[in-house]
C-alpha positions in Angstrom: 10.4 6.0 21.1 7.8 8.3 19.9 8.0 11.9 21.3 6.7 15.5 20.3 9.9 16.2 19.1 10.1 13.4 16.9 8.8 12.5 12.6 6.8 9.4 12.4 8.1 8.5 8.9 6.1 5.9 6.8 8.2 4.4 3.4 6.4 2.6 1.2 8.5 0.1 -0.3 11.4 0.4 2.0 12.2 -2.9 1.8 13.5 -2.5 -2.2 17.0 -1.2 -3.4 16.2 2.7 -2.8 13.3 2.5 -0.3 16.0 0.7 2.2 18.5 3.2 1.5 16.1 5.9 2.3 15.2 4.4 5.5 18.6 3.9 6.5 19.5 7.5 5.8 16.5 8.6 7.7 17.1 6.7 10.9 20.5 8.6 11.1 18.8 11.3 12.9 17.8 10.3 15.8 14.1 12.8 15.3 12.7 10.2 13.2 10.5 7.0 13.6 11.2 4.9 10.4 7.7 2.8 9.7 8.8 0.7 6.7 6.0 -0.8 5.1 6.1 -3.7 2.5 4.5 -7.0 0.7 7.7 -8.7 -0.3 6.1 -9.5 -3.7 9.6 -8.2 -5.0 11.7 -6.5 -2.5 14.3 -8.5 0.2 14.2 -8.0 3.6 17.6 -8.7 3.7 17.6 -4.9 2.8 16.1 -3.8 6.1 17.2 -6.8 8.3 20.5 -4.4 9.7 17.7 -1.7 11.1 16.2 -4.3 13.3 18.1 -2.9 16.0 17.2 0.6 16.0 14.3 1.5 18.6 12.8 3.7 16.6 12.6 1.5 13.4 9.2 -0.7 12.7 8.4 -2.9 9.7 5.0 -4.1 8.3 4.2 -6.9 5.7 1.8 -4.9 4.0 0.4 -4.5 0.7 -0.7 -0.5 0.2 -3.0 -1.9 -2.2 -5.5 -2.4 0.6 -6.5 0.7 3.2 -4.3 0.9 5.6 -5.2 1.9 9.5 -2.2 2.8 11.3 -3.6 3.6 14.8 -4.1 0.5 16.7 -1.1 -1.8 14.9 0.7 -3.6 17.4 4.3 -3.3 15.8 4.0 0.7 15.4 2.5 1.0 18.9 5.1 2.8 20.4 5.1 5.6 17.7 2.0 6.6 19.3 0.4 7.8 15.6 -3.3 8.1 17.6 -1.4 11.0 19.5 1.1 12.5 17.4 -0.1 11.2 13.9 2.2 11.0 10.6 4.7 13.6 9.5 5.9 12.5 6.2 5.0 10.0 3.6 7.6 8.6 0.8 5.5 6.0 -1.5 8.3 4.2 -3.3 6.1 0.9 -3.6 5.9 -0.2 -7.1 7.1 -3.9 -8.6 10.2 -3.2 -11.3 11.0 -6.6 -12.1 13.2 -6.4 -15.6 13.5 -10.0 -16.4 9.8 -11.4 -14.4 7.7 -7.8 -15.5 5.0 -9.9 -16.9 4.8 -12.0 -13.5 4.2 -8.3 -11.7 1.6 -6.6 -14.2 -1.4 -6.6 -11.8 0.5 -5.4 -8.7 2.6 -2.8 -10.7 -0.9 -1.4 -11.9 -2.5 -1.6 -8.1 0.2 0.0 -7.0 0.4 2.8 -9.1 -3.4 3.1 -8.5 -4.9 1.8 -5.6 -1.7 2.5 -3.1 -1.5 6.1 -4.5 -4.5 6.5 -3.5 -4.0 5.3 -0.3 -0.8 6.9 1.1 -3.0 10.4 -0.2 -5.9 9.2 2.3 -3.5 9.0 4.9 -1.3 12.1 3.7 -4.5 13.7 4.2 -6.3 12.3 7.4 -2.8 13.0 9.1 -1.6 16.6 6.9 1.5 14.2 6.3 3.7 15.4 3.6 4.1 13.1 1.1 6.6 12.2 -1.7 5.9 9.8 -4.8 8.6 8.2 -5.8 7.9 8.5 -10.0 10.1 7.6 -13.0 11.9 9.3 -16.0 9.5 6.9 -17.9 6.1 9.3 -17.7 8.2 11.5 -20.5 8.4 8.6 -23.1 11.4 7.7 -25.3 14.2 9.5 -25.5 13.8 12.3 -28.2 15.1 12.1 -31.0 17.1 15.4 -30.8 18.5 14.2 -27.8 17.6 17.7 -25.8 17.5 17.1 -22.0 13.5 16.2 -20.8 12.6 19.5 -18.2 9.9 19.0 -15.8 7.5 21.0 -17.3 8.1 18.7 -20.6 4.5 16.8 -21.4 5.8 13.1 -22.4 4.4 10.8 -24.3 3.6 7.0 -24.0 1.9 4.5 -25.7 -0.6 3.5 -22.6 -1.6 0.1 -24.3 1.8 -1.5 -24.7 2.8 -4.5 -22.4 4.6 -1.9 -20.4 1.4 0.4 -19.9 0.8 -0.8 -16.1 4.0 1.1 -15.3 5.1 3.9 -17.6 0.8 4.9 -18.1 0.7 3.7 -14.1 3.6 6.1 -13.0 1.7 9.0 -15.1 -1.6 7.8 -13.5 -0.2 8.1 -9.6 1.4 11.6 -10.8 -2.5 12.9 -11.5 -3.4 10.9 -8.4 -1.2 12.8 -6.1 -1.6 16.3 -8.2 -5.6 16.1 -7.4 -5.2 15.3 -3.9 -3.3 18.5 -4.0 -5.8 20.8 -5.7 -8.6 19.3 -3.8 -7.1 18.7 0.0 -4.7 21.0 -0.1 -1.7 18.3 1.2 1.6 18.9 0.7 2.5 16.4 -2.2 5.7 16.0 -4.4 6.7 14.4 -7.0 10.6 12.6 -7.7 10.9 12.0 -11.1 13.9 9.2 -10.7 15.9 8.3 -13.4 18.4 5.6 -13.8 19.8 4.4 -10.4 22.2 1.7 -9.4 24.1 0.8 -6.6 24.2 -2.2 -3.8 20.8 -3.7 -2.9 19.7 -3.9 -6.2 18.4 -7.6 -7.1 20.6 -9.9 -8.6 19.6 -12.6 -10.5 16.7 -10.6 -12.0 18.0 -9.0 -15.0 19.0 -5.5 -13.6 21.0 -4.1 -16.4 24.7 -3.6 -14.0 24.2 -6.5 -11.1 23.8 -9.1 -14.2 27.1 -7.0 -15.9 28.8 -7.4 -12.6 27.4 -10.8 -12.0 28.6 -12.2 -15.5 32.1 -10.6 -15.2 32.7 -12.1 -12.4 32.0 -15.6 -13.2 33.4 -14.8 -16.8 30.4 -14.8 -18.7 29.6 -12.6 -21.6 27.7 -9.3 -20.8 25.2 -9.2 -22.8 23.3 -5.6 -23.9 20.5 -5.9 -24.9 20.7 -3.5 -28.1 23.6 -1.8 -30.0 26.7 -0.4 -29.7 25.1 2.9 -29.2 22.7 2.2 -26.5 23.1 4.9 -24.5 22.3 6.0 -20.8 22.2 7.6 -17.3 23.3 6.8 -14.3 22.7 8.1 -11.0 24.2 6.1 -7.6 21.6 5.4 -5.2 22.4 7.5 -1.9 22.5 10.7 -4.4 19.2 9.9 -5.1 18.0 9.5 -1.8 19.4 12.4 -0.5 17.5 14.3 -3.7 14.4 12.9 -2.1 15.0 14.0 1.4 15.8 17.3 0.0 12.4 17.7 -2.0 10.6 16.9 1.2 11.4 19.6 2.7 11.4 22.0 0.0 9.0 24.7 0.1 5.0 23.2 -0.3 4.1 23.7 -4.4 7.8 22.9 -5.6 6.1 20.2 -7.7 8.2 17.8 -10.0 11.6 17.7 -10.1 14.0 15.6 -11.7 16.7 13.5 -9.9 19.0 11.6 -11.4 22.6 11.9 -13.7 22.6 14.4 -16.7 26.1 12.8 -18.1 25.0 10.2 -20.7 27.4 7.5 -21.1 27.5 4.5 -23.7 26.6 1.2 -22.0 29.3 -0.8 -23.6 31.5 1.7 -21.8 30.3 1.0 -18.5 30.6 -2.4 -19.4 33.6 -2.3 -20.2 34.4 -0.2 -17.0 32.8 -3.5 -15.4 35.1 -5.6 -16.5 38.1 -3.8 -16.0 37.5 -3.1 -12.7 36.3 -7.1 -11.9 39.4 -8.0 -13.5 37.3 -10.1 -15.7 38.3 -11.8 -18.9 34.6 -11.2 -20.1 33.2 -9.8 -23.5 30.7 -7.5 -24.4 28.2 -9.4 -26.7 24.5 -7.6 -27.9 21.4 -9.7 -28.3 17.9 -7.9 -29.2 16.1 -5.3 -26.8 13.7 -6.4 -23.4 10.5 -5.0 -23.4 12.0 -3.6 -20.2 14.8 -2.2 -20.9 14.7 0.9 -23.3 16.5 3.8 -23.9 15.6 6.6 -21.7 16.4 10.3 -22.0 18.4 12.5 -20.2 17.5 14.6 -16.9 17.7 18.5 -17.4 18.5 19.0 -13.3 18.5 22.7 -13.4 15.4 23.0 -10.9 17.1 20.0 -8.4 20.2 22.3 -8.3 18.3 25.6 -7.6 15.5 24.8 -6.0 16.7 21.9 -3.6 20.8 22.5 -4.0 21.2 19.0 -4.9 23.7 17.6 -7.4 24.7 13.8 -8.0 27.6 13.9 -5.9 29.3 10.1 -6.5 31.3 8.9 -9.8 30.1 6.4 -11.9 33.5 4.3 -11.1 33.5 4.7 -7.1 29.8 3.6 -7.6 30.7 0.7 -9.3 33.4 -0.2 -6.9 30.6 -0.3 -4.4 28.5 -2.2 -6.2 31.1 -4.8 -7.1 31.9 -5.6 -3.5 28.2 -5.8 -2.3 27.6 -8.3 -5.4 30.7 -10.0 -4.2 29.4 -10.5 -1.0 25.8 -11.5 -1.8 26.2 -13.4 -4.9 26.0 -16.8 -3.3 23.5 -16.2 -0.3 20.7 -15.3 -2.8 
């Protein structure tokens, strides 16, 4: 229950893959109150369904497009937010539907917009602190001298390609939260997240490993979609989360910083990984790129390590492992 010693914690988007790992870590400490808010246009509550139990744990079917008044909401009652308001603010909600990103296009661009805009009105009205949740996207393609993309690096993207709604849209929500700052004064910062995998992630929906894992274990071909030389990062999910938790309470002003893994890695080599360790008789085949799946560049993570002590902390293989058994598990129920 709510208590002056306690964080009323809102997560935007805590339903999805990192959102419910975030909540999850959060509700460890027994200081917080957990409001997960969600629309379910793309996330599972499968996800959050295991927090049910936790006292201090609320969820909301919610879309952030629309103003949001949290005083006087029956399920979040018991937080008491009239008398002890809002502490902290992670805005994770954004569709990023690989193989249905046409279906999202409209909610992707609300989200980017409209519910940035909102969780600043309420990081405001309640001197919340707040964290966006952005993307390695808002610096463009990878370069092509392959140097590592810094915070302070200005990217570039095309903002009229059939992926403007979300690489222009995470750019957008950056400016949003950066003039709240200047003009309110809140407490705002910003995650740039690259790469991520893990369990939770949606199968079925043309993530780049859960369709490797889910192919290699019914024997299919995994398919990249580009070349031999496709090459990325990978970062495991909870080494994210903890990145984020760790920029929240960094010192007010620490701006940007990058979180994810600065080891590049072929993809037919993780692949390949894939298969060895499903034990799967599978092939690595290569069809042409998805509009959604491009190669992006590499995190320079100097400022995570210094400014927030934070360094990706699990291997790619014990990762995989991880997400091979929760694919495993899930493959049929879904």
């Amino acid at each position: 229950m709510a208590s002056t010693n306690m964080k009323n914690i809102l997560i935007t988007g805590g339903a999805g893959f990192i959102g419910s790992y975030l909540a999850e870590r959060l509700l460890r400490d027994n200081e917080n109150n957990v409001i997960v808010l969600d629309s379910l246009v793309n996330s599972n509550p499968r996800n959050i369904a295991h927090l049910l139990h936790y006292p201090n744990f609320a969820f909301l079917k919610f879309d952030i497009t629309k103003p949001l008044e949290l005083e006087g909401v029956k399920e979040i009652e018991k937080f008491k937010i009239k008398f002890y308001g809002l502490q902290e603010i992670y805005h994770l909600a954004c569709p990023t539907s690989a193989k249905n990103f046409d279906k999202f296009k409209i909610q992707t661009l609300e989200a980017n917009s409209l519910g940035t805009r909102n969780v600043c009105e309420l990081a405001v009205k309640y001197k919340a602190k707040i964290v966006l949740a952005s993307s390695s996207v808002v610096y463009g393609h990878r370069p092509a001298d392959g140097h590592y993309f810094k915070e302070e690096d200005v990217g570039v993207v095309d903002h009229l390609t059939p992926r403007g709604c979300y690489d222009e849209g995470k750019r957008f929500a950056e400016t949003i939260l950066a003039t709240y700052e200047q003009v309110y004064g809140i407490d705002a910062k910003i995650a740039r997240i690259f790469r991520t995998f893990g369990p939770r992630q949606r199968l079925f929906d043309g993530e780049m490993i859960p369709d490797f894992i889910l192919d290699a274990l019914e024997g299919r071909d995994l398919v990249i979609y580009g070349d031999e030389n496709f090459l990325t990062t990978l970062c495991f999910v909870s080494d994210i989360v903890d990145g984020m938790i760790r920029l929240m309470d960094a010192p007010k002003g620490s701006g940007a910083v990058n979180l994810g893994s600065n080891n590049d890695i072929k993809l037919v080599e993780v692949a390949n990984k894939i298969i060895e360790l499903t034990g799967s008789s599978s092939k690595v085949v290569f069809e042409k790129p998805l509009l959604f799946m491009t190669q992006l560049g590499i995190p320079d993570v100097r400022k995570a390590k210094e400014l927030l002590g934070w360094l990706p902390l699990v291997t790619l293989e014990n990762g995989l492992k991880e997400a091979i058994d929760y694919t495993r598990a899930n493959k049929s129920a879904l």
